[in-house]
C-alpha positions as a printed NumPy array, in Angstrom:
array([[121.176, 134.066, 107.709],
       [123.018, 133.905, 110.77 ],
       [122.114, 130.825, 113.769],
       [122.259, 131.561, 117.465],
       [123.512, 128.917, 119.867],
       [119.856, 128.533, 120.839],
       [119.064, 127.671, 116.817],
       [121.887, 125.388, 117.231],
       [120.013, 123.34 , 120.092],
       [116.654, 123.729, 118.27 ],
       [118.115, 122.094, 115.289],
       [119.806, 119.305, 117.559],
       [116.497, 118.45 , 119.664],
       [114.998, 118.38 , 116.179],
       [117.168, 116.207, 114.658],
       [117.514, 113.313, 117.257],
       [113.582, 113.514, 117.318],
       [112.81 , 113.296, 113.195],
       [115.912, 109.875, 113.793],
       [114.013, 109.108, 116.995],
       [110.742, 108.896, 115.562],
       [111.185, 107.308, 111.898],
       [113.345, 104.885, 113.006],
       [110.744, 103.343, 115.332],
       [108.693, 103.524, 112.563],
       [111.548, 101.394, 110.254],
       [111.059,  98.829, 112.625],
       [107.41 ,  99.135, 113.183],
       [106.824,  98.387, 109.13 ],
       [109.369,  95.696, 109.111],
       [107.338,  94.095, 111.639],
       [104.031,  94.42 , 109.821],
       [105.959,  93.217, 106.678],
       [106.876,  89.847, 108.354],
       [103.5  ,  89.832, 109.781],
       [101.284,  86.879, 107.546],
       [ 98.256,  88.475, 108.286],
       [ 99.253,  91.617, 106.838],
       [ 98.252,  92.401, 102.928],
       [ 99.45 ,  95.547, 102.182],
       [101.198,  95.328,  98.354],
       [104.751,  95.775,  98.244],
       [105.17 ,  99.63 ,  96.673],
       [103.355, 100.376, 100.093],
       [106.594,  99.345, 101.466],
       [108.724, 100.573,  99.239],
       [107.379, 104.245,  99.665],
       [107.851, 104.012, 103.306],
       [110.981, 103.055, 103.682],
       [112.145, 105.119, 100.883],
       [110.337, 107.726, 103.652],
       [111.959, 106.126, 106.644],
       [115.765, 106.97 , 105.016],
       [115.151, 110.11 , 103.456],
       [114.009, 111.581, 106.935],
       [116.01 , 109.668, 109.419],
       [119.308, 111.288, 106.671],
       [117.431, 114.518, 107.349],
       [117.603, 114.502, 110.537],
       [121.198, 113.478, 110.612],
       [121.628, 116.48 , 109.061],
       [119.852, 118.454, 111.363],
       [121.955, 117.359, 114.472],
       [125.536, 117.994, 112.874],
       [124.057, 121.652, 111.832],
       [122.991, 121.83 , 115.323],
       [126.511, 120.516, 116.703],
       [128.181, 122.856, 114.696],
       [126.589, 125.274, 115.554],
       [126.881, 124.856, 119.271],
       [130.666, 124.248, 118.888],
       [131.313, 127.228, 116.871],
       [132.368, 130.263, 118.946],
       [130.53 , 133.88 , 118.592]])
């Protein structure tokens, strides 16, 4: 399968929203997991932020495809 330029910025805008997006949500649930009034048990944690670094690495991924793509000539 061969990417336009256009893929290229699709994948880009893409990418630096999925980072964008779940790392605002890293913070949120570090907040709520310093918050006392907050009982949620810990593998509800754990399962997020296991979330929170397999997408924001996703989406890291998606901007240097998108980069690379824009770079390349053709």
């Amino acid at each position: 399968m061969k990417l336009e330029k256009t893929d290229g910025a699709l994948l880009l805008v893409i990418g630096v929203w999925t980072i964008a997006i779940w790392t605002n949500f890293g913070r949120n649930l570090v907040k709520t997991a310093k918050d006392p009034e907050q009982s949620r048990p810990k593998p509800y944690y754990i399962a997020h932020a296991v979330l929170v670094v397999v997408d924001v690495l996703l989406g890291g991924l998606l901007v240097k495809l998108g980069v690379q793509r824009l770079l390349t000539r053709g």
